[in-house]
Structures are given as C-alpha cells and as structure tokens.
C-alpha positions as CSV (number, residue, x, y, z in Angstrom):
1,X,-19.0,-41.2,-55.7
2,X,-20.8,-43.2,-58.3
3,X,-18.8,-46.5,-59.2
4,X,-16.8,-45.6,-62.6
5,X,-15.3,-43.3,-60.1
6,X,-14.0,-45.6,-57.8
7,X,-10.7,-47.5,-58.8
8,X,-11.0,-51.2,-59.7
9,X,-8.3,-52.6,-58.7
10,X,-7.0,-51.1,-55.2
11,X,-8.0,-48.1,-52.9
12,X,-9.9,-45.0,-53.9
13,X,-10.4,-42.6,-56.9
14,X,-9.7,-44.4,-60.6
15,X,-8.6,-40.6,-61.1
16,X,-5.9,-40.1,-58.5
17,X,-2.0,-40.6,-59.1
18,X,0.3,-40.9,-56.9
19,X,2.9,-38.2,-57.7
20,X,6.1,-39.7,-59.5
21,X,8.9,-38.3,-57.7
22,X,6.9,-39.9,-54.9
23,X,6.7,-43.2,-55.8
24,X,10.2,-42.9,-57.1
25,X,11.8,-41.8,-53.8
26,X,9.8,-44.3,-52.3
27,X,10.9,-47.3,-54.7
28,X,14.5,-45.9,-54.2
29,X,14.2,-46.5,-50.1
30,X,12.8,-49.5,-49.9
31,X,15.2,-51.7,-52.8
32,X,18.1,-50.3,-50.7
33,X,16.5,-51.4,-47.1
34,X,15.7,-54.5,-49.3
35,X,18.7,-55.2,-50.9
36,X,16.9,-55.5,-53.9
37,X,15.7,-53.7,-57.0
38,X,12.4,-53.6,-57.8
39,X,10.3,-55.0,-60.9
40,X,9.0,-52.5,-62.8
41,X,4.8,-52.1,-61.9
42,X,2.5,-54.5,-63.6
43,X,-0.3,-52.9,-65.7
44,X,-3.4,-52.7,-64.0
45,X,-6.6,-54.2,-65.2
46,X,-9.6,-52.6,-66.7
47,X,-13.0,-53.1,-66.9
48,X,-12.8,-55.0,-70.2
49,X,-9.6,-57.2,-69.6
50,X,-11.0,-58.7,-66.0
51,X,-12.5,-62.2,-65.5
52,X,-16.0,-61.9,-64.4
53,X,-18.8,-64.7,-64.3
54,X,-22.2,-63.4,-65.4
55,X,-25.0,-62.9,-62.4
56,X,-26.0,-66.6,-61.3
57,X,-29.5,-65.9,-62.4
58,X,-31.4,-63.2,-63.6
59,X,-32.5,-60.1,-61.6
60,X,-35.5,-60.8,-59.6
61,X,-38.9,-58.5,-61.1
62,X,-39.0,-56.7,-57.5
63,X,-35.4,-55.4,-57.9
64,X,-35.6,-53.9,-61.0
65,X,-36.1,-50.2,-59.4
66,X,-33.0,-49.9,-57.7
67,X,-30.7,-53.0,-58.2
68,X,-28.2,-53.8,-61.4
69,X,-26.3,-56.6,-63.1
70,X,-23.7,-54.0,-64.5
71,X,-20.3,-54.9,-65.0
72,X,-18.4,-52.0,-63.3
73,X,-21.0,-51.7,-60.4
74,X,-20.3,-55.9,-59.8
75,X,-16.6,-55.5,-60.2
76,X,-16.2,-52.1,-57.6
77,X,-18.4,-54.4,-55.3
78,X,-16.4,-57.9,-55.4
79,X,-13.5,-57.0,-53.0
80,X,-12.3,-54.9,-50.2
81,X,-8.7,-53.0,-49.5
82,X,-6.6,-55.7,-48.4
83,X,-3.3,-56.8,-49.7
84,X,-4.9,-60.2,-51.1
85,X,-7.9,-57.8,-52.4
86,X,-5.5,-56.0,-54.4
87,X,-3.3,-58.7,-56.3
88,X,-6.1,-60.7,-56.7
89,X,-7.5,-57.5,-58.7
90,X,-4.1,-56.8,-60.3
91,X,-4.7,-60.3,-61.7
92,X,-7.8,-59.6,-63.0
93,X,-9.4,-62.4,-60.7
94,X,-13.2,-61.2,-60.0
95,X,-14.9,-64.5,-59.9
96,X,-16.3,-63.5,-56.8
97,X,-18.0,-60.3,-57.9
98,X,-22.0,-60.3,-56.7
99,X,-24.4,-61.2,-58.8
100,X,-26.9,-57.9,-58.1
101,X,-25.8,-54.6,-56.7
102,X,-28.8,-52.8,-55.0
103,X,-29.1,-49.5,-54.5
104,X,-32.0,-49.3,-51.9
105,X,-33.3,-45.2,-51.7
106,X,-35.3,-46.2,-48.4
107,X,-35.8,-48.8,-45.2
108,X,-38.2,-50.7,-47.9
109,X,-36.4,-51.2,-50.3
110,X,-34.1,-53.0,-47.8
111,X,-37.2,-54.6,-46.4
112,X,-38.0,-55.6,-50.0
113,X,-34.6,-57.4,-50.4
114,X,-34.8,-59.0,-47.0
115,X,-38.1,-60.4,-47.5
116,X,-37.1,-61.8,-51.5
117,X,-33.8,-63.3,-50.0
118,X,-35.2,-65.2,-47.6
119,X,-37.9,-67.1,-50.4
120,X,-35.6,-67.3,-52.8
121,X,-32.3,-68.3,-51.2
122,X,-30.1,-65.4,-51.7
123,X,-26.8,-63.8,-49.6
124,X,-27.4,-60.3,-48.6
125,X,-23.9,-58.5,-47.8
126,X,-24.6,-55.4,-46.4
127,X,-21.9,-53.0,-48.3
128,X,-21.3,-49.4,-46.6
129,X,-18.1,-47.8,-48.2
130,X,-16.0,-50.9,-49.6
131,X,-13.2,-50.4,-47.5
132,X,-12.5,-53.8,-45.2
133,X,-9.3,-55.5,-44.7
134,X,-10.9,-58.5,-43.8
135,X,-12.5,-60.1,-46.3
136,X,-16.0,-58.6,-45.2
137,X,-18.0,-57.9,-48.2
138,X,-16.7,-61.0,-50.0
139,X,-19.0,-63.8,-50.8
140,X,-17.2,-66.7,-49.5
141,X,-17.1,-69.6,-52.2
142,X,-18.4,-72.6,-50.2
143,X,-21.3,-69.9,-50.1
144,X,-22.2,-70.1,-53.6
145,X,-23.8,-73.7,-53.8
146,X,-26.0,-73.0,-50.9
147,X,-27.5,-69.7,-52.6
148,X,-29.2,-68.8,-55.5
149,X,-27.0,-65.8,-56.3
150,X,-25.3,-62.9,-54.2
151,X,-26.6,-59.5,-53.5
152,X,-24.5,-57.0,-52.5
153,X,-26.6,-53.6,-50.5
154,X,-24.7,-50.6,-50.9
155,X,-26.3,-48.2,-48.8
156,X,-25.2,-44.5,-50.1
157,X,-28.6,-43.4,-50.8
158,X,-29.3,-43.3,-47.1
159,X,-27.0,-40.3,-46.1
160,X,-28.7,-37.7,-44.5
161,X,-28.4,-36.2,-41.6
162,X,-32.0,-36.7,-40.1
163,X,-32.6,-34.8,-36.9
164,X,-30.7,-33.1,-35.0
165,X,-31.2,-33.1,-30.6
166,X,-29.2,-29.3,-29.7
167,X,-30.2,-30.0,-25.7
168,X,-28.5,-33.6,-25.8
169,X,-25.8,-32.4,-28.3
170,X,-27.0,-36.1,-31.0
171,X,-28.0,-36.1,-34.2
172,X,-30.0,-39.6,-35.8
173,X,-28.1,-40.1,-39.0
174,X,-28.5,-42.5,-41.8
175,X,-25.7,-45.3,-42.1
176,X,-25.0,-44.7,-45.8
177,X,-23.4,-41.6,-45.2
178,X,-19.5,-41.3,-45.9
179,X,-17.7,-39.1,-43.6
180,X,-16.6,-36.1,-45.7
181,X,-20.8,-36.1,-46.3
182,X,-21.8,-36.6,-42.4
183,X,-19.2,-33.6,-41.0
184,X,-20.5,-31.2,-44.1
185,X,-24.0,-32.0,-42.9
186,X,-22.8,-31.5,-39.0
187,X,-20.5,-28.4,-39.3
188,X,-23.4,-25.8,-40.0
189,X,-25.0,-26.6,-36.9
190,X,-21.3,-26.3,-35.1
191,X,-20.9,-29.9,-34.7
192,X,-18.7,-32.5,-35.7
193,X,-18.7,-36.3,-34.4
194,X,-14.4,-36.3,-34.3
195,X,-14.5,-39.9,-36.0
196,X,-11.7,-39.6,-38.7
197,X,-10.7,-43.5,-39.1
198,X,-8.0,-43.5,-42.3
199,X,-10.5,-44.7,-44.2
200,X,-12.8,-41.8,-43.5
201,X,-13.3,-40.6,-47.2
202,X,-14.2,-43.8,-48.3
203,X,-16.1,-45.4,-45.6
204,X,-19.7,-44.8,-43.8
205,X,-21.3,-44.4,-40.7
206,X,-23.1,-48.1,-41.1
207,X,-19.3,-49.8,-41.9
208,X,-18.2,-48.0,-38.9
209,X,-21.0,-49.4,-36.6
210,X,-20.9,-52.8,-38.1
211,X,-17.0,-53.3,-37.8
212,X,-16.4,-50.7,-34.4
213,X,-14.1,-48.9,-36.2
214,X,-11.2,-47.2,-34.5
215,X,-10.9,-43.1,-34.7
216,X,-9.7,-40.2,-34.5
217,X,-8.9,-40.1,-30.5
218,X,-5.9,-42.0,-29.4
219,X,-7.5,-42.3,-25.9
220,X,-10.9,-41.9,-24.3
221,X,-13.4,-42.1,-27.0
222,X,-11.3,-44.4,-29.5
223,X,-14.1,-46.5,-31.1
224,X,-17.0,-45.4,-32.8
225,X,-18.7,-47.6,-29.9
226,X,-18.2,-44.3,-27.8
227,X,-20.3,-42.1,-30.2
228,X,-23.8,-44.7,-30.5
229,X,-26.4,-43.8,-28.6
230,X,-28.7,-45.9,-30.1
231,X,-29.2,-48.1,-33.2
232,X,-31.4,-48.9,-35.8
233,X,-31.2,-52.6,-37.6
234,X,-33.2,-54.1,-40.0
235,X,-33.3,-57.6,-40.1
236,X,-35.3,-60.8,-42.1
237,X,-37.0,-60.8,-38.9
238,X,-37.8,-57.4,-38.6
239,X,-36.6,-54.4,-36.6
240,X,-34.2,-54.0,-33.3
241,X,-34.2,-50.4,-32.4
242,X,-32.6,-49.6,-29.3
243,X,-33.7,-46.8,-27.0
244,X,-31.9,-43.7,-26.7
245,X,-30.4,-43.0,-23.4
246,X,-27.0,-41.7,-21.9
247,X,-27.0,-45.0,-20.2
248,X,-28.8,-47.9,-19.5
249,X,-28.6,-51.0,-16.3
250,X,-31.3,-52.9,-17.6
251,X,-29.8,-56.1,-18.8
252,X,-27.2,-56.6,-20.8
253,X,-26.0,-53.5,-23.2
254,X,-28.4,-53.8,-26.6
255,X,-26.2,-51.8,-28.5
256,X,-22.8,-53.7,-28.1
257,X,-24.5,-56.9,-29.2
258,X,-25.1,-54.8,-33.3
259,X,-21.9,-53.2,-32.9
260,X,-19.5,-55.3,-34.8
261,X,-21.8,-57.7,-35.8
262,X,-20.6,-56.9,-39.3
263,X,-24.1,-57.7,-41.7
264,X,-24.4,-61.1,-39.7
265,X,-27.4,-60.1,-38.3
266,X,-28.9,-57.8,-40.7
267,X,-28.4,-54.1,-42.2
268,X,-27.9,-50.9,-39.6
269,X,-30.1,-48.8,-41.1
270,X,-29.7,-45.5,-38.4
271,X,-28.1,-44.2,-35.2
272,X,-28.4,-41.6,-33.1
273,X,-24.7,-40.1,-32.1
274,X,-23.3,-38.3,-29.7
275,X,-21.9,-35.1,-31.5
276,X,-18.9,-32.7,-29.9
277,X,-18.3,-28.6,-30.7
278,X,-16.1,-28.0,-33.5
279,X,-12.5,-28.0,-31.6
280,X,-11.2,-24.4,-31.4
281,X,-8.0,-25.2,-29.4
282,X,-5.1,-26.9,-30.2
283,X,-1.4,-27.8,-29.4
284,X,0.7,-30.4,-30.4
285,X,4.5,-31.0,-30.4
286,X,7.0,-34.2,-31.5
287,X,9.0,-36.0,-29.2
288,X,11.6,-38.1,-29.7
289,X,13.3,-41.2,-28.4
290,X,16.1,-43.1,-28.5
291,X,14.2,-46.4,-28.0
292,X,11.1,-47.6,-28.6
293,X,10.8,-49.0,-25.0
294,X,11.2,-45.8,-23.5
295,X,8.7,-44.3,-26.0
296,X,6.3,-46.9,-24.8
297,X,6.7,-46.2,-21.0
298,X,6.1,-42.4,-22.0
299,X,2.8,-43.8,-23.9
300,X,2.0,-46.0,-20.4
301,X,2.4,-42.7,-18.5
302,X,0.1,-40.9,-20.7
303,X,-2.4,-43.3,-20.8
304,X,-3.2,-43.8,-16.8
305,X,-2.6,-39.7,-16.0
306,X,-6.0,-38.4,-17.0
307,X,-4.7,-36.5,-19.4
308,X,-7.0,-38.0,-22.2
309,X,-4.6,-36.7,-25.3
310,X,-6.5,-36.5,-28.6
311,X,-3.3,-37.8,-30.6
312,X,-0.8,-40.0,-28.9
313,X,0.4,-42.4,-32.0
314,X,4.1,-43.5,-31.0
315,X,6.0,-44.3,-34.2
316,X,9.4,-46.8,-35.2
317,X,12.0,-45.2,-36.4
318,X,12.0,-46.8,-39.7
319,X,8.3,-46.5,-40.4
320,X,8.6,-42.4,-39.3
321,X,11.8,-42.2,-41.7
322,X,10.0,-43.6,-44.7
323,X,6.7,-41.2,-43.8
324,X,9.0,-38.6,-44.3
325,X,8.5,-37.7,-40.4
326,X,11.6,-38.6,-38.8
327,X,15.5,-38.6,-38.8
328,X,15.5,-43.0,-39.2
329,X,17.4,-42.3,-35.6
330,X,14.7,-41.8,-33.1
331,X,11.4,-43.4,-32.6
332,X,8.8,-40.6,-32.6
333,X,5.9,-40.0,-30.7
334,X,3.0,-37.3,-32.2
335,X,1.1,-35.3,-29.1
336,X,-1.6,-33.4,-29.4
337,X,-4.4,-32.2,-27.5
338,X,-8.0,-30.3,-28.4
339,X,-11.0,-28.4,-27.4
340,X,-13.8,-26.7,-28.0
341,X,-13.8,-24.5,-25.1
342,X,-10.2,-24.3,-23.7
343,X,-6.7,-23.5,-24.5
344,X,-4.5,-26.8,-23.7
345,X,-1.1,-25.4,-23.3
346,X,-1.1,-26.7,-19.7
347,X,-2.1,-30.2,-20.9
348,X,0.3,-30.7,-23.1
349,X,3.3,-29.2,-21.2
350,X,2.4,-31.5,-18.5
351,X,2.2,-34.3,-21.0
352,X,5.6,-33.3,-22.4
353,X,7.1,-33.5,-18.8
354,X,5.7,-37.3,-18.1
355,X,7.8,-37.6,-22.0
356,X,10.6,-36.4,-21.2
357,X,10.6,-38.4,-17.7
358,X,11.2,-41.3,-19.6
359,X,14.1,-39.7,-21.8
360,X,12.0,-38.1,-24.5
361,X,13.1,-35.1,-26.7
362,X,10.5,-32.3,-27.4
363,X,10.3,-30.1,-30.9
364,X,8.7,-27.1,-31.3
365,X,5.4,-26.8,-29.5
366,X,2.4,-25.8,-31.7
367,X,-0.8,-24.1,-30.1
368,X,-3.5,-22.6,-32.8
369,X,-6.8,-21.2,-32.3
370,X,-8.8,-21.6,-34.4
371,X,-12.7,-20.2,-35.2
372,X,-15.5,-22.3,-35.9
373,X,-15.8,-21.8,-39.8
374,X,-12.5,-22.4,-40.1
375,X,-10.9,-25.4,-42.6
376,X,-8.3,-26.0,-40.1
377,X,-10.2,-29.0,-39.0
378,X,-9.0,-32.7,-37.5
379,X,-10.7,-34.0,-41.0
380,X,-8.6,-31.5,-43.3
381,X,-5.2,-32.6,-41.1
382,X,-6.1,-36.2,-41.2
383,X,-6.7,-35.4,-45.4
384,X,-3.2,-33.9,-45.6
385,X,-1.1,-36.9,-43.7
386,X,-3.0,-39.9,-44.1
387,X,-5.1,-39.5,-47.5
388,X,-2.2,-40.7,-50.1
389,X,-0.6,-43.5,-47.9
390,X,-3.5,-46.3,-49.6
391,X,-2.9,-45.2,-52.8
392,X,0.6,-45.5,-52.0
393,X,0.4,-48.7,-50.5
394,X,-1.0,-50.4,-54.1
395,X,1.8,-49.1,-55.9
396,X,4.2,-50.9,-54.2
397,X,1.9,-54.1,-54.8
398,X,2.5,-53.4,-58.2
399,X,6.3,-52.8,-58.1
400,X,6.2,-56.2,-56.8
401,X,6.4,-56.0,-52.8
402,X,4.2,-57.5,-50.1
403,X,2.8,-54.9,-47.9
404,X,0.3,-55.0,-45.3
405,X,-0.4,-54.6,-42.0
406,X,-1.9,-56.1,-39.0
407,X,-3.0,-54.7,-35.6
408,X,-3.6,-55.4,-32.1
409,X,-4.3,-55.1,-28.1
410,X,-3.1,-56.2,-25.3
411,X,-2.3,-55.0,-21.6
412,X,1.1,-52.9,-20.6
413,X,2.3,-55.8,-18.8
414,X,2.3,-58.2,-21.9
415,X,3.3,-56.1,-24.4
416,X,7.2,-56.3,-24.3
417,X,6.2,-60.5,-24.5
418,X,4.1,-60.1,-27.4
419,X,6.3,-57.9,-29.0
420,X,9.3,-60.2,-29.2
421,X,6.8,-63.0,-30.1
422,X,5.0,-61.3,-33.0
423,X,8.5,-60.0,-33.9
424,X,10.4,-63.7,-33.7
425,X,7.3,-65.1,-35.6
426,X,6.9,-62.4,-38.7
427,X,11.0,-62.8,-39.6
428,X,11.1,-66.0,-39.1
429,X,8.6,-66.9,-41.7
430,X,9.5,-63.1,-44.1
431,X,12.8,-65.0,-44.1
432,X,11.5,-68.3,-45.6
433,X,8.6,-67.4,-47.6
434,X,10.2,-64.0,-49.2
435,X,14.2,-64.0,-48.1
436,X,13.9,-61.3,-45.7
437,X,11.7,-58.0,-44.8
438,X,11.0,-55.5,-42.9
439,X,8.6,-55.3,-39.8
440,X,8.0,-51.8,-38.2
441,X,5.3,-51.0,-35.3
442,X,3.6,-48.2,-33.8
443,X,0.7,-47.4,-31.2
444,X,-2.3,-45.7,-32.4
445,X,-4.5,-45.9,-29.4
446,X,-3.9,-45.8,-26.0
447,X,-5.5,-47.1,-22.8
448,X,-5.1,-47.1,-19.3
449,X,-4.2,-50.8,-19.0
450,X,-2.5,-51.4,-22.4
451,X,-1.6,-50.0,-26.2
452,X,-2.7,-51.0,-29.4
453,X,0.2,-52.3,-32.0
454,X,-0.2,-51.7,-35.2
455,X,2.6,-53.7,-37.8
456,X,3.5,-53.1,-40.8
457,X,5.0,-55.5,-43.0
458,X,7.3,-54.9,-46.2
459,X,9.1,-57.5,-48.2
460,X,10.1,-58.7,-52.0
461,X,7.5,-61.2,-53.3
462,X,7.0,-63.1,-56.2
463,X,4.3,-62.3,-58.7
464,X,1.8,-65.4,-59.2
465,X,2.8,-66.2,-55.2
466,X,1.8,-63.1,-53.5
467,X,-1.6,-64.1,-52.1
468,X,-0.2,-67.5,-50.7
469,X,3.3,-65.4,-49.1
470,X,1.1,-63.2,-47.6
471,X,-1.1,-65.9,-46.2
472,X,1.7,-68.0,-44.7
473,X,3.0,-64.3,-42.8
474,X,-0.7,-63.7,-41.7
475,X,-0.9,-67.2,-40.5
476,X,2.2,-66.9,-38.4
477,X,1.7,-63.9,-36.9
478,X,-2.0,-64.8,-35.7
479,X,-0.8,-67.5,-34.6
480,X,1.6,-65.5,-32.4
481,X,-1.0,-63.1,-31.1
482,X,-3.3,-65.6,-30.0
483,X,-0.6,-67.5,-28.0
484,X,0.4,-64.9,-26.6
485,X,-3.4,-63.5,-25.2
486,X,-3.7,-60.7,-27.3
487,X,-6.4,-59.8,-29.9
488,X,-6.3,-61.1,-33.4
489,X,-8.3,-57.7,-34.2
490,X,-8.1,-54.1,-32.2
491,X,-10.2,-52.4,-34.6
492,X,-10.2,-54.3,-38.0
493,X,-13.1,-56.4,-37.2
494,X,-13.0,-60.1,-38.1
495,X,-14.5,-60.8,-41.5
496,X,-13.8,-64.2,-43.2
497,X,-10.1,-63.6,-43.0
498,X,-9.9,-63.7,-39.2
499,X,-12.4,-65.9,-38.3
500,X,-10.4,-69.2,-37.6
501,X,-8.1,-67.2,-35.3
502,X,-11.5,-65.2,-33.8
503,X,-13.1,-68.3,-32.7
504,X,-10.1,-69.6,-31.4
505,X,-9.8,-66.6,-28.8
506,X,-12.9,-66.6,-28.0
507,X,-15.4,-68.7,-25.5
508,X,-16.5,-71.3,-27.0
509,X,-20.2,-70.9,-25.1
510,X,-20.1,-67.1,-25.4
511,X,-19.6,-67.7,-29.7
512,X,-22.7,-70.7,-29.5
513,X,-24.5,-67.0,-27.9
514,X,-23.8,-65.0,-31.2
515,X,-24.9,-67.7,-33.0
516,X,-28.1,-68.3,-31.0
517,X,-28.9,-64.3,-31.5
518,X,-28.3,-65.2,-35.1
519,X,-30.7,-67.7,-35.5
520,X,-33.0,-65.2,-33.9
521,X,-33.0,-62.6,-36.8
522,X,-31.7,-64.6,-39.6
523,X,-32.7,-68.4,-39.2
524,X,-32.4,-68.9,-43.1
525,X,-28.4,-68.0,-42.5
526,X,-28.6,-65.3,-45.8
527,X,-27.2,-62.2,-43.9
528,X,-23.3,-61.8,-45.4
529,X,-22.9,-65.9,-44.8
530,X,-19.3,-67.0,-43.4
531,X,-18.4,-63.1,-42.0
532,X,-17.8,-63.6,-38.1
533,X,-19.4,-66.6,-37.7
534,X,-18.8,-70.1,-39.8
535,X,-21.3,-71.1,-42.3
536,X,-23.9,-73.5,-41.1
537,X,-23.5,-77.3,-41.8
C-alpha cells in the first residue's frame, strides 16, 4: 500500500466506497433513533485544498536514500483513526503533519536515524500501520519548540517472514509487516498466528507489539502479548534483544517491559512468535437474550469453565440491530469454537447449555470442516463482518454525527457498578453537549475474573464543535472509569489522548520506573515525545 493509496482523510483505501443503499439505510436508522435528520455529508479534502506547514527544516544529507518531504507521504502520516483524527482531517487541519517520512529498507537505516536524532534534536515516531485511536503517531505541539523537526519511521520495508522454527512451532518476523502480508507468508508452511485485531488490514506486527493489541481469541490468548516469544528493539542507546524461551523466572519478564511501550523507548525491529496450525474445525451458533444481564452471567460462566471459546463477543440489542445482526429485541451473544486437530461439537453444545442456563436462546448450530488450503479462514470471516464498519464509521462523521468508541476491563464483580456509572456519566454529558445520544455496549474478550466493555457512542453534533463535544464525552466517561477502578484502556493503548487519565490509575513510583527505563535508552527524550509518558520539563 504505497501512500496515494491510502485515504487522507479517515480509515483505509482512498478507493473504497461505501455502498449507497448502505449508507442510506444507515442514515435512515439513526435520524429516527435520533429524532433528527441528518446534514447532508461535507466534502472531503484533497491533497491540494489541505493546510499543511512546510518541513521545519530541510532534509538532513544522510536521509536522502530513503526519507521524503512529500506532501501526500506527510499528510497520510499526520494522524491516526480516531474520531478527533478524522474531523480534524475533514477540516483540512494538517498542521501537525511530520516534517520527514523515512522509509528505512534495513536495522541501519533506523540506526542511522537514531544516531542523527539524537545530534541534531529531532522526534522519532515510530509509525507501523497508521491505525491508533489514541493520538499515538501525532507529534504533540508543546513538542515542536523543543525539536528541530519531526520524523515520522514507517517501517513497511521490514516485512518478511525471516525464519521459520517447525520443532517449536515460531517464526522471527519483521515488525513492518501488515497482517494480510504476515498470514500469506505463514499459510504455506501451514501456519497462521490467529491475531485478526479489526484493524488487521491496516496495521503491523510492530503496532501490535508496541500498543498490545487485542485479537482474534475472545479468551485465552487475547493479546498479541500471548504470541511474543521474544523481541527485538532498537533504541538511541542501542539494542535490547530478549532471549527466546517458553518461559523465563529470572527477574522480572523482559518482554512485558517493550510491550506497550508504544515508540517511547525506541523502534521494535523483530519478534519471534508463537505460530498455531491452520484451524480445520469449527462450530459456532447465536444465542439470544432477553437482557443484557443474563447475557453477561452466560459470558461469566463461559469464562471460568475451561472451555476457552475462540469467539465469545456479547452484543446490545441496539448495536446488533443496526449491524444488521439482530431482531433490536434481544441482546446477542456470537459463540464459536476452533481447531486444528479436533471437531468441537462437544465444546460448543456444552457451552450452549451454561447459555441457556442463564435463559439464553440458541440458533442454528454451525460445524464446518474445513482443509488446510482452504479460504474459509478466521482472516477471510473477520474481512467479511468487520472490514466496512471504519469506512462506515467516517461517513457518519461526515453526515454530521459524533461517533466513537471507548473500551475497557474490569472484574465480574464490578462490572454491573461500572456499568451504571459509565452509563449515568456518558448521557449525562451526550445530553448537554449534543441534546441526547445513544450509548450501546458489548464484550469482546473474556476472562476468568472479569469482561472487557467496549462502548459505542452515537449522537448529533455540530460541525466546527465536533472535536471539543467529543472531548467533553471522552472526558466524562474517563473520568467514570477511573473512579470506578477500571482501566482507561483494555487494548487501545494510551497515546497522548489517555495519558492524563493513565497516569492517574497508575502507581505513582511504578510510572517514575518507566520513566527511569526511559532515560536508560533514550536520555535525549526524542523517541515519539509525550506518548505514554509526559514530556520532560
């Protein structure tokens, strides 16, 4: 995907539509939840009507091989996916595009733009597939007077597939690799790594590592964290390359202290990854329920019997109506189960039993075999339901309505709390700042001792306001999930946009430790400056 491809403005390909009747259908639904018609969709920028600064400076000599000042490679580089992304894009806002785009084709290249940013003063944001919600590949402005320009390292040129370990079942891959790219590279050898985040088409293997990105699995292995077996970093200080081992007692765990570090501490260059067999069995059915509290003890059930489902994503009514997956009656719950090596009928009718033990419905069962060269693949399922939903998403930004999300985790036995918080907080403030909306939840992962929330938010806003109404709803709601002991981030990482409310739930020694291991490998402060951690006074 070279960058004219990409879409300016909002998610994915500049080439992709989203199918009118579609959008129509979809515009229809929500003015009559809303009580509202909606504006017609504001015209979308293009390369020549945005606002962009020229680079800060010019391009450093040592650069010249692999780095650029050109406008469309700045401007798909300047923000990520979020809703603030988006209509600051729609406004043709890209004041904060980077100054340089490199292209590095090997570990020194990076090394070569490690070593020139530390003499002469420059931010380094580590840029993998574009696709954070949280403000992490955005230079943050009180950045700008204390560097000389911005640098922004997209790593796609590293995206092989490097070795692969058959007796251990791992393969060491390159982080620039996007995930269509990795499982092409994995399937011949009758592998996959099962890691289908939504973002999977437009995101790498580095972003994943760097933000722990949530996956495919509902339970068990539900982070990318499950999947490292060791890591590869560069940083202004050199190299941290952890050892490869199933598992290790000697001090603390190495690799959890680069996952998530998002580019703070320098640029994840490789990992080894432990790979699965292509899944040959399958079953999966839909259950409903006439509340979502007795949807969520089925969830609780399923989570602490063993079970381990592969999909276990219980939906709201209202959010399953408007997918097109549900009645608007009954809050849904999708179940499925897979393997490589055996048929899981017995799984899933005992999972359907622990359902309907709570008062859930069951559909029509599903069970498919497939064979190993087959397309019928986890990746080609996720394409089919999850693939237009972004594009979808920025179209309704341009009709005029605030939509966004925002996730979470906390234990079974807070949940119902936290739920009538985050609920009491999010109208409260829709109600003020937009005159209503509507707030719809569902799980998508599942553990033994608590789910993870995930909210979406829909509402009427006001062009020219839609970044600061948005704000004032994130603000609330964070607010909400930090007093009430949950997470401001399950699998979002923290970025700029939830660092106040990160360091707020958070130890205030354990944070001083980040920023001690910080100083380690970047004492000058230029790795991707103000993302997890605050800029230093």
């Amino acid at each position: 995907m070279q960058p004219r491809e990409r879409k300016l403005w909002g998610w994915g390909l500049a080439s992709y539509e989203v199918p009118a009747p579609l959008l129509e259908l979809a515009r229809a639904f929500l003015s009559a939840r809303l009580g509202r018609q909606l504006p017609e969709p504001r015209q979308a920028p293009t390369l020549d009507s945005i606002h962009m600064p020229e680079p800060a400076r010019p391009m450093p000599p040592p650069l010249r091989d692999f780095a650029t000042t050109e406008r469309c490679d700045r401007a798909v580089h300047t923000y990520g996916k979020a809703f603030r992304d988006v209509v600051r894009a729609l406004d043709g806002d890209f004041s904060p595009a980077p100054d340089f785009v490199a292209y590095p084709r090997d570990e020194a290249d990076i090394q070569t733009v490690l070593r020139l940013a530390e003499s002469e003063r420059l931010a380094v944001i580590p840029f993998g597939g574009g696709s954070s919600v949280v403000g992490g590949i955005e230079p943050e402005s009180a950045s700008r007077a204390r560097y000389s320009a911005v640098l922004s390292l997209d790593l796609r040129r590293l995206d092989r597939v490097l070795e692969v370990d058959r007796a251990s079942r791992c393969a060491r891959v390159q982080a620039g690799v996007y995930g269509p790219a990795l499982e092409s590279q994995l399937r011949p050898h009758g592998y996959t790594l099962r890691h289908f985040p939504q973002s999977f088409e437009f995101s790498t293997l580095g972003g994943w590592i760097a933000t722990r990105a949530g996956g495919h699995f509902a339970t068990l292995y539900t982070h990318i964290d499950d999947l490292c077996e060791s890591l590869r970093m560069l940083s202004p200080r050199g190299s941290v390359e952890t050892r490869r081992l199933p598992g290790n007692g000697a001090g603390p765990e190495q690799n959890r202290l680069l996952l998530g570090s998002e580019g703070a501490f320098g640029v994840i260059t490789e990992a080894w990854l432990r790979l699965q067999d292509l899944p040959r069995f399958r079953a999966s059915c839909t259950v409903r329920f006439a509340s979502f509290e007795s949807g969520a003890a089925a969830c609780q059930a399923l989570s602490q019997s063993g079970l381990f489902p592969a999909n276990a994503r219980l939906i709201e009514r209202d959010e399953a109506l408007f997918m097109g997956a549900g009645d608007g009656e009954h809050h849904i719950l999708v179940l499925g189960f897979e393997s490589a090596q055996f048929p899981q009928d017995d799984k899933l009718r005992a999972a359907i039993s622990l359902c309907e033990a709570t008062g859930g419905k069951p559909g029509r069962v599903s069970l498919r075999t497939t064979e190993h060269g087959s397309s019928d693949d986890a990746a080609e399922q996720w394409k089919q339901s999850f693939v237009r939903a972004p594009y979808l998403r920025d179209e309704l930004v341009r009709s005029g309505l605030l939509c966004e999300t925002f996730e979470t985790c906390t234990t079974w036995a807070n949940f119902p709390a936290l739920d009538a918080a985050v609920r009491t907080a999010a109208q409260q403030v829709l109600a003020s700042e937009c005159g209503g909306g509507l707030l719809t939840c569902r799980f998508t992962h599942l553990y033994p001792d608590g789910p993870a929330p995930y909210y979406t938010v829909i509402a009427p806003s006001e062009f020219g306001k839609q970044v600061a109404q948005w704000d004032a709803v994130k603000d609330a709601v964070s607010d909400a999930l930090i007093a009430s002991g949950a997470t401001i981030t399950h699998h979002h990482a923290v970025g700029k946009d939830h660092r106040r409310h990160y360091l707020r739930q958070g130890d205030e020694l354990a944070i001083a430790m980040l920023q001690a291991a910080k100083s380690a490998v970047d004492p000058a402060g230029i790795m991707n400056p103000g993302t997890l951690l605050p800029l230093r006074t």
